[in-house]
C-alpha positions, 0 to 999 in steps of 0.5 A: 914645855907645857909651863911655858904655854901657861901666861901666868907662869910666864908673867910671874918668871918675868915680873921675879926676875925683873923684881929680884934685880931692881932688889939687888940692885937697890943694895949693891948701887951708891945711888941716894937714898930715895932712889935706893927706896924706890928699887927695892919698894918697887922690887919686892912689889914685883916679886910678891906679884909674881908670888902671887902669879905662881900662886894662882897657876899652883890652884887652877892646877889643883882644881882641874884634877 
């Protein structure tokens, strides 16, 4: 329960899932081309922010030790 008090994990659960279905949206749709690029440059964008969300929640847990 005390994750979901933290922001950062929260924005970075929120921004991974957002960003891991516009990637599998990207391979599954008929759309063309350039929509296709957009999801999935738009969908790894997202989840490497989330990555970097979590990473920063995983050292301010490591520092207040």
């Amino acid at each position: 329960m005390n994750k979901l008090f933290d922001l950062r994990f929260v924005i970075g659960l929120f921004f991974l899932i957002i960003g891991l279905l516009l990637i599998g949206y990207s391979f599954l749709s008929d759309a063309t081309e350039y929509k296709k690029e957009v999801n999935l440059y738009c969908g790894l964008l997202f989840s490497s922010f989330a990555l970097l969300m979590f990473m920063l929640k995983q050292k301010n847990k490591d520092d207040e030790v």
